[in-house]
C-alpha positions as CSV (number, residue, x, y, z in Angstrom):
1,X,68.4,82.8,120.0
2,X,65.2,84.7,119.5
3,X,62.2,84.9,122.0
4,X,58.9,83.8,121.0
5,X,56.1,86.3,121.3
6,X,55.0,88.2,123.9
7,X,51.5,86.5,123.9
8,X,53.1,83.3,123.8
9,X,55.7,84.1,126.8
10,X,53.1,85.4,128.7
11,X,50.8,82.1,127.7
12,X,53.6,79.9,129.4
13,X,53.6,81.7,132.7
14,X,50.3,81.5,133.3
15,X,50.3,77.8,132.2
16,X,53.2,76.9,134.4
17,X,51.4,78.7,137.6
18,X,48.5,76.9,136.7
19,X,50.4,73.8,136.4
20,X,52.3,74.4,140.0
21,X,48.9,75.2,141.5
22,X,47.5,71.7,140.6
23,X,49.8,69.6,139.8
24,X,52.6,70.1,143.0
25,X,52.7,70.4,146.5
26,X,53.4,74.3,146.3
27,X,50.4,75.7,147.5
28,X,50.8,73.3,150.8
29,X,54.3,74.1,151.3
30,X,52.9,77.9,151.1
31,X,50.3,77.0,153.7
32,X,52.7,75.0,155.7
33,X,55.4,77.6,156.1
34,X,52.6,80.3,156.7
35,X,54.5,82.1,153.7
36,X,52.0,84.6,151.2
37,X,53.4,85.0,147.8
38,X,51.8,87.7,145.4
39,X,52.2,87.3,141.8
40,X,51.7,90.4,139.4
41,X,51.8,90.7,135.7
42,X,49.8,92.5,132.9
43,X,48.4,89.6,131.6
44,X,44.9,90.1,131.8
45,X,44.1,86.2,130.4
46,X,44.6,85.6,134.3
47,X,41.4,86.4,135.3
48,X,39.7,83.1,134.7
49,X,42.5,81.4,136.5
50,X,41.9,84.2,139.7
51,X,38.8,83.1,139.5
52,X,38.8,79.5,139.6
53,X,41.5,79.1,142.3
54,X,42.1,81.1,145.4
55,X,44.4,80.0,147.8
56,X,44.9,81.8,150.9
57,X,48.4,82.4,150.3
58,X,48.8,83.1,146.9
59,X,47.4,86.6,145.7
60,X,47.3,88.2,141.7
61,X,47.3,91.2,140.6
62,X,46.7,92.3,136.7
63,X,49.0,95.2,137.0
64,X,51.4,97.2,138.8
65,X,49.4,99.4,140.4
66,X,47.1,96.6,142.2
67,X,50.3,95.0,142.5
68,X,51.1,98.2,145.1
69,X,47.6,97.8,146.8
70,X,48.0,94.2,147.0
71,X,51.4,94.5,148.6
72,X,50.2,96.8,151.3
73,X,47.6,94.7,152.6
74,X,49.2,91.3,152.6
75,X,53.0,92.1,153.0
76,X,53.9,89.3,150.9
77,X,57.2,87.3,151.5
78,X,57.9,86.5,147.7
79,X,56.6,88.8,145.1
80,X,57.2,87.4,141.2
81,X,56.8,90.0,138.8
82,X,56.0,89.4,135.1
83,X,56.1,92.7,134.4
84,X,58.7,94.7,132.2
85,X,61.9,95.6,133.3
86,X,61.2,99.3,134.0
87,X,58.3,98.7,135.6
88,X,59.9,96.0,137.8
89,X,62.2,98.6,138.8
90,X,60.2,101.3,139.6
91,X,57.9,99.0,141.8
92,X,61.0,97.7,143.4
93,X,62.2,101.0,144.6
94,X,59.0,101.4,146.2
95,X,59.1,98.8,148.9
96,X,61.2,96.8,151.4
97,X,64.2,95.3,150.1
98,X,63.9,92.7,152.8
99,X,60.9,90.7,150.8
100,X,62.4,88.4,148.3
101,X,61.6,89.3,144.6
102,X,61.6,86.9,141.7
103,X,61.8,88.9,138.0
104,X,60.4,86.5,135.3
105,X,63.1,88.0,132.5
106,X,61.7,88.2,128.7
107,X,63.9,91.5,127.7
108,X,66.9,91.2,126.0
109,X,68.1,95.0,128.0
110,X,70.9,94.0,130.0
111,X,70.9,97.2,130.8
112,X,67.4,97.3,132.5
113,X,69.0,94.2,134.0
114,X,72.2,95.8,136.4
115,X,69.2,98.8,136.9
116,X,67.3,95.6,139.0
117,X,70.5,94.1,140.4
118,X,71.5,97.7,141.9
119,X,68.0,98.2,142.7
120,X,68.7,94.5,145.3
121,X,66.7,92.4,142.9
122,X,69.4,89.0,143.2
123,X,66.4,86.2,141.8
124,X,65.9,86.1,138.2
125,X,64.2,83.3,136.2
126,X,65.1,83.4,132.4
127,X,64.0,82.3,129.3
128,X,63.5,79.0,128.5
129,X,60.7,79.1,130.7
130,X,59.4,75.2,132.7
131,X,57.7,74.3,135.9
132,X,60.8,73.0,137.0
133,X,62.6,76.2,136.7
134,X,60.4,78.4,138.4
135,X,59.6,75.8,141.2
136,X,63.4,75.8,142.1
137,X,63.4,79.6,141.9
138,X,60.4,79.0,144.6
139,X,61.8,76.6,146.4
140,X,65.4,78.4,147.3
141,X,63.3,81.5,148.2
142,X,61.5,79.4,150.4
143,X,64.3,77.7,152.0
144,X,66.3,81.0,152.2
145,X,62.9,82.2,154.5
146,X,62.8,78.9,156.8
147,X,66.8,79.1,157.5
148,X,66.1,83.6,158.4
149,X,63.0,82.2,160.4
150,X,65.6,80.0,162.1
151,X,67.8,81.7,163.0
152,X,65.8,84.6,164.0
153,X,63.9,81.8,166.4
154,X,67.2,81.0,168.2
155,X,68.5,84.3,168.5
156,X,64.9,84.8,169.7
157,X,65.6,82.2,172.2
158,X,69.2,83.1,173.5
159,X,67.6,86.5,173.8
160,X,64.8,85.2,176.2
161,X,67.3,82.7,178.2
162,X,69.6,86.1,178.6
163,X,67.2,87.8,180.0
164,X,65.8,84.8,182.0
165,X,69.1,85.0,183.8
166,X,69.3,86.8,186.8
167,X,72.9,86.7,187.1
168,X,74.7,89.6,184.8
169,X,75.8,88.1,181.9
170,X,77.6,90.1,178.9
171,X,80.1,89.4,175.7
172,X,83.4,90.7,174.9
173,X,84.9,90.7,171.8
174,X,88.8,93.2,171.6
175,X,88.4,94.3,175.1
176,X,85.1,95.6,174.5
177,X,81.5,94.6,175.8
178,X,79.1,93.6,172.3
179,X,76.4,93.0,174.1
180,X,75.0,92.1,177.5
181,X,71.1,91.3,179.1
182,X,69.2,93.3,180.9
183,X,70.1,92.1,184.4
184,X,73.5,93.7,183.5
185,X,72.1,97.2,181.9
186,X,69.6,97.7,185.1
187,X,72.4,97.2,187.9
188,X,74.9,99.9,186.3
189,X,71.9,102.3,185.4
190,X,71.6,102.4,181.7
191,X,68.8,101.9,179.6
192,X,70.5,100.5,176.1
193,X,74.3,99.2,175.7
194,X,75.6,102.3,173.7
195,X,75.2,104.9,176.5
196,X,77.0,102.2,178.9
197,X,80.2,101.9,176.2
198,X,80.1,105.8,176.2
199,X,81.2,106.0,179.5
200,X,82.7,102.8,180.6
201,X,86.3,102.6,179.5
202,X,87.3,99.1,180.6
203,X,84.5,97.0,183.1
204,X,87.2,96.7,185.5
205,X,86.7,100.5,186.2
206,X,83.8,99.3,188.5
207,X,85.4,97.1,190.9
208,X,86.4,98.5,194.4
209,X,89.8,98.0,195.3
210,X,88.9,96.4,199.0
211,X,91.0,93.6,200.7
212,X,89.5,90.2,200.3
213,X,88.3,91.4,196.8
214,X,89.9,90.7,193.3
215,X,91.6,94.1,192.2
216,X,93.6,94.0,189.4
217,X,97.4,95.7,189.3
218,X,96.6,96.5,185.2
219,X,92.9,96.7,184.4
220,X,92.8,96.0,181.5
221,X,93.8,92.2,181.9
222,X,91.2,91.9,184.4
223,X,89.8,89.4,181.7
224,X,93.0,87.2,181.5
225,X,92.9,86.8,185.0
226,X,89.1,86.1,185.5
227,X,89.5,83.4,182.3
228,X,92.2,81.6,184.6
229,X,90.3,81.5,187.8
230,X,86.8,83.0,188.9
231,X,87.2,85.7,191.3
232,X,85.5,87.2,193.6
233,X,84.9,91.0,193.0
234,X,82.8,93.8,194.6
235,X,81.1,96.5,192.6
236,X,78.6,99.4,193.2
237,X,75.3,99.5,191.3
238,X,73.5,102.7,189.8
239,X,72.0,103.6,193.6
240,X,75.8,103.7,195.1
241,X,74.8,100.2,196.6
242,X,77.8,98.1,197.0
243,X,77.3,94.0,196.0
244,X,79.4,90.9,195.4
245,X,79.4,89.1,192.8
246,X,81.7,85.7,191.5
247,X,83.4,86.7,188.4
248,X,83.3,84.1,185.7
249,X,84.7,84.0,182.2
250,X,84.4,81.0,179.0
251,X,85.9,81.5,175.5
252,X,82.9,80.9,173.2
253,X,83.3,77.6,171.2
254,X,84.6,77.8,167.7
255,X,85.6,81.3,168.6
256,X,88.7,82.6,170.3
257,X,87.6,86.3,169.9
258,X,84.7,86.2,172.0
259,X,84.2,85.8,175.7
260,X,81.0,85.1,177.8
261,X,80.6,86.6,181.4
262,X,78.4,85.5,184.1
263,X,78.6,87.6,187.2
264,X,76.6,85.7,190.2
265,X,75.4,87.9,192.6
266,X,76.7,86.0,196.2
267,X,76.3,89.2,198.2
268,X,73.5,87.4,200.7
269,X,76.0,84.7,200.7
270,X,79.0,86.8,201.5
271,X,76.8,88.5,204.2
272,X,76.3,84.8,205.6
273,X,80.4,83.5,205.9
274,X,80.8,87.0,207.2
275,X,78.9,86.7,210.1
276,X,80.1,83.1,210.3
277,X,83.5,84.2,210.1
278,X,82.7,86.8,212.4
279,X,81.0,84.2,215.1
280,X,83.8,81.8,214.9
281,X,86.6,84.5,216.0
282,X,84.5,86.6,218.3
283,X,84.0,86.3,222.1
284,X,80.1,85.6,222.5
285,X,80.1,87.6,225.6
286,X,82.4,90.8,225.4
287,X,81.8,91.1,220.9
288,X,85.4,91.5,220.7
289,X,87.9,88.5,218.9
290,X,88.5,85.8,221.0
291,X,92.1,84.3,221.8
292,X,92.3,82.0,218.3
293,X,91.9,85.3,216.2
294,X,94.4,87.0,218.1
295,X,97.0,84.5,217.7
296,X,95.9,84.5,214.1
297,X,96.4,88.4,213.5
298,X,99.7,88.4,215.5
299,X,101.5,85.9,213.8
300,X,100.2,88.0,210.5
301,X,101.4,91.3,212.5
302,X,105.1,89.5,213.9
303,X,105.9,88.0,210.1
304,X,105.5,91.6,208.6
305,X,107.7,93.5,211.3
306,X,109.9,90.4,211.4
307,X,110.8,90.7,207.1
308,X,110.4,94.8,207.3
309,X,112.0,95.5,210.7
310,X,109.1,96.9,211.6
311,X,107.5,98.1,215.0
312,X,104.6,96.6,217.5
313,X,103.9,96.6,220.6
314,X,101.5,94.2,223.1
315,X,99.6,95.1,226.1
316,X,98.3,92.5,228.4
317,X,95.8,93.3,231.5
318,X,94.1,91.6,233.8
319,X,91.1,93.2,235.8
320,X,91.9,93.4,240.1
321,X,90.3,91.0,242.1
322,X,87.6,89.7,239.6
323,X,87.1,86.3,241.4
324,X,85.7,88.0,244.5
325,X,83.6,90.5,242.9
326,X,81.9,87.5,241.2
327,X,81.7,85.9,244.9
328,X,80.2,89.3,245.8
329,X,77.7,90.5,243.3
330,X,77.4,87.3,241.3
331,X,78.6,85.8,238.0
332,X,75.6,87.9,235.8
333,X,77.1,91.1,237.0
334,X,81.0,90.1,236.6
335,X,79.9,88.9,232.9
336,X,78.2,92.2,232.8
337,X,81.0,94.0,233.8
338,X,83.2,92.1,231.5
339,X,80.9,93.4,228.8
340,X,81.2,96.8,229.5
341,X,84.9,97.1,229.4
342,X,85.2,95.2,226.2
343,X,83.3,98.6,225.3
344,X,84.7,100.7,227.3
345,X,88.8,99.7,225.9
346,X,86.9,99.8,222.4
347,X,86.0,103.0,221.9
348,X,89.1,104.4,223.2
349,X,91.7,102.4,220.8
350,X,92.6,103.1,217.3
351,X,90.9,100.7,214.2
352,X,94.3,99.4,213.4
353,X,94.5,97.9,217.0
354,X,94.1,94.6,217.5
355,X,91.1,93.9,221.0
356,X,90.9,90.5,222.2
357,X,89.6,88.3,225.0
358,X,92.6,86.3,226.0
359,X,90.8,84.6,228.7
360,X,88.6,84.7,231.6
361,X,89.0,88.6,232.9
362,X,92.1,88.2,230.8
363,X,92.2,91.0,227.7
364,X,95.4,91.6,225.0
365,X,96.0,94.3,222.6
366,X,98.1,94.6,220.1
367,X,99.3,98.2,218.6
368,X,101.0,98.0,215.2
369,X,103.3,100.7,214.6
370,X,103.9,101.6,218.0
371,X,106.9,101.6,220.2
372,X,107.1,100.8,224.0
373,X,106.4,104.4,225.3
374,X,103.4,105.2,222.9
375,X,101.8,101.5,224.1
376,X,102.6,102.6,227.8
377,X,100.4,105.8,227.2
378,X,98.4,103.7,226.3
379,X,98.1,101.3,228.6
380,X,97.9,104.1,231.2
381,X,95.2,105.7,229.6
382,X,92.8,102.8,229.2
383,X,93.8,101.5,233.0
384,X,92.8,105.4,234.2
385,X,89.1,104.7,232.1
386,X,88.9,102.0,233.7
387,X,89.5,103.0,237.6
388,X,87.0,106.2,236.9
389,X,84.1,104.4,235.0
390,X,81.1,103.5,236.6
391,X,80.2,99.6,236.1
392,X,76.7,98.7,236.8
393,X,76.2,97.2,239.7
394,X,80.1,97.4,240.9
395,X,81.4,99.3,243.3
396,X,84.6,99.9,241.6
397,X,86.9,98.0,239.4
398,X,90.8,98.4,238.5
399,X,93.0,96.4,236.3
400,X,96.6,96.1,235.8
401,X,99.2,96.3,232.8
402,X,101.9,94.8,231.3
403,X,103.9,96.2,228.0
404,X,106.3,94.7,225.5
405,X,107.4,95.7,222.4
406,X,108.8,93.8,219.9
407,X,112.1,94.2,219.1
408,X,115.5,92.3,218.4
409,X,113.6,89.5,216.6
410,X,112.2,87.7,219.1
411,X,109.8,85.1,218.4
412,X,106.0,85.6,219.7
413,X,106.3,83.3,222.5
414,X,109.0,85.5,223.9
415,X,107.1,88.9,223.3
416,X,104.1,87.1,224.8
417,X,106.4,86.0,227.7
418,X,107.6,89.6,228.1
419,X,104.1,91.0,228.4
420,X,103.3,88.4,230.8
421,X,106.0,89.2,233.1
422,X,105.3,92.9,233.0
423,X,101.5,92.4,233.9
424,X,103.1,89.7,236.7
425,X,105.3,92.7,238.0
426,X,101.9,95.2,237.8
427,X,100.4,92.6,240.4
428,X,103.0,92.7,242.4
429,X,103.7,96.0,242.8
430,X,100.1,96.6,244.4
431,X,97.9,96.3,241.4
432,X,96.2,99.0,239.3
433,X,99.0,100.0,237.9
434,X,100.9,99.5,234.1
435,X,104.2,98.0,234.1
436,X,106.6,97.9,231.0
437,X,109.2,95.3,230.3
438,X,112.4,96.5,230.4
439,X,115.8,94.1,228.7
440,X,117.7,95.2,232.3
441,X,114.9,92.9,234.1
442,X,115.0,89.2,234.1
């Protein structure tokens, strides 16, 4: 098949453009979708038709070179180019390759042709040459632009709800974070996602291996463990500031491979049950645990020495007198009083010791680890503090002892009994004074 002339060809074009201009809803669709299309040739015949119809988003140019000076004012999203091949080239390779470009082919140079393809030219419109044709060619460019527009407007959106979120939210695709928002980037300190993956092995690297906190034995199924249940976890941010956060994970629909993570900053809250926690098993007066939390933590502290043959030991006291010291300087200075022996016995026990208020001017302790001997030292050591210690407003106060140990497996009435017995035998014996219980005594 042979082509017609070029003053023919080039004839056609500039009747078909003519013919989309007025005769279709092209220049609309142009305005509509805010898209600017620039047409350039070497047909100089186009003039009158330059002239006589201007849209606002459709721009000319008689030759390459305006093409260029064109292009750079406008930035066109379509650019068709009735031009030859080598010059089609060589203005190709000059600008973005993002910008769709439609070749109007009249050569027979297949040659020219894979130059174009390599060059990212993918739209061509050949020979025979109708509105119809270059209208589609228009049209799928067009489409092509609204579906990037899109999707670029809902990633735009995801973007904007990620970083709406205040909570830390990231992706994980093979063990590894793909990206994450802000929130996430500003607690750990880093200012783009590629310095954090530089020195962040596996996320689980930040949490803080604390009782009450999720920890995990192998770190690196920290994820299979958080997609089962959330957790609760506690982490340190850039400043060395310690937080809590609730540790949930989702497979993305459609899409095994990736996972969405939403860490929920609940320190305020945790701060909140703490001191709830703390209220509900603490003596309001003396700020030590009252006698339900003691029970609590001795039942914990008797199953663990009952399954490991392990070692405690209780001491029970009982302050001298009390009842007529309240008669005698009043029930605000016996509270007082009360209050500074709860400090007093604090500062002189170890962390791992258990201080409660067992009741009225009734205290317990309980010693883990320690046999019958070390909790008599003990016991003698705290009653001595308490004979030489100054009370306000008191003359003097004294309190006496009893020790048990556990031992034998006896149940924790019997130790309890034990210890009772031995503070009963302290009182009898003249008060102020520790007694230990002894299996010879009944």
């Amino acid at each position: 098949m042979k082509f017609r002339t070029n003053e023919v060809r080039d004839g056609r074009v500039m009747k078909i453009l003519h013919f989309l201009l007025e005769n279709t809803i092209f220049q609309n669709l142009l305005q509509d979708l805010e898209v600017n299309v620039l047409f350039i040739t070497v047909n100089q015949s186009q003039t009158q038709l330059t002239e006589e119809i201007r849209p606002k988003c459709l721009f000319f140019a008689n030759n390459i070179e305006d093409g260029k000076r064109v292009y750079e004012k406008v930035k066109p999203h379509i650019i068709i180019l009735d031009v030859s091949a080598a010059a089609a080239q060589a203005f190709v390779e000059q600008i973005q390759l993002d910008i769709r470009i439609v070749v109007i082919w009249k050569e027979q140079d297949y040659f020219a042709l894979s130059g174009l393809l390599a060059a990212g030219v993918r739209h061509f419109v050949m020979p025979p040459f109708t509105p119809q044709k270059i209208l589609k060619m228009l049209h799928e460019s067009l489409y092509e632009i609204t579906l990037e527009r899109e999707v670029q407007m809902q990633k735009s959106m995801v973007r904007a709800i990620l970083e709406f979120q205040q909570d830390m939210l990231f992706f994980i695709e093979d063990d590894e974070i793909v990206d994450c928002n802000v929130t996430f980037l500003n607690f750990f300190g880093y200012e783009d996602l590629l310095s954090y993956q530089e020195e962040t092995l596996v996320f689980a690297d930040h949490f803080l291996d604390e009782r009450g906190y999720y920890y995990p034995m192998n770190k690196w199924n920290w994820l299979d463990d958080c997609l089962a249940e959330p957790k609760k976890i506690k982490m340190k941010n850039a400043e060395g500031t310690e937080y809590v956060f609730l540790l949930r994970g989702s497979t993305l629909p459609e899409d095994g491979s990736r996972f969405v993570i939403i860490c929920t900053d609940i320190t305020q809250m945790e701060k909140e049950n703490k001191e709830n926690e703390r209220l509900a098993v603490t003596d309001t007066l003396t700020n030590i645990y009252n006698r339900f939390k003691f029970q609590v933590l001795f039942a914990e502290e008797w199953e663990k020495a009952f399954l490991r043959d392990g070692v405690f030991s209780i001491i029970l006291f009982d302050l001298d007198n009390f009842k007529n010291i309240n008669d005698t300087y009043g029930n605000d200075a016996g509270d007082l009083a009360l209050a500074q022996l709860a400090e007093l016995v604090s500062a002189h026990i170890r962390l791992q010791d258990v201080f409660a208020r067992w009741g009225g001017e009734e205290f317990v302790l309980l010693l883990p680890g320690s046999t019958a001997k070390e909790a008599f030292k003990v016991a003698e050591q705290l009653r001595f503090f308490i004979e030489t210690k100054k009370f306000t407003g008191i003359a003097k106060l004294t309190a006496s002892f009893g020790v048990a140990a556990y031992g034998e497996n006896i149940s924790r009435e019997t130790l309890m009994q034990r210890a009772e017995g031995a503070l009963k035998e302290a009182k009898q014996k003249g008060k102020n004074q520790v007694c230990l219980y002894r299996k010879e005594k009944k």
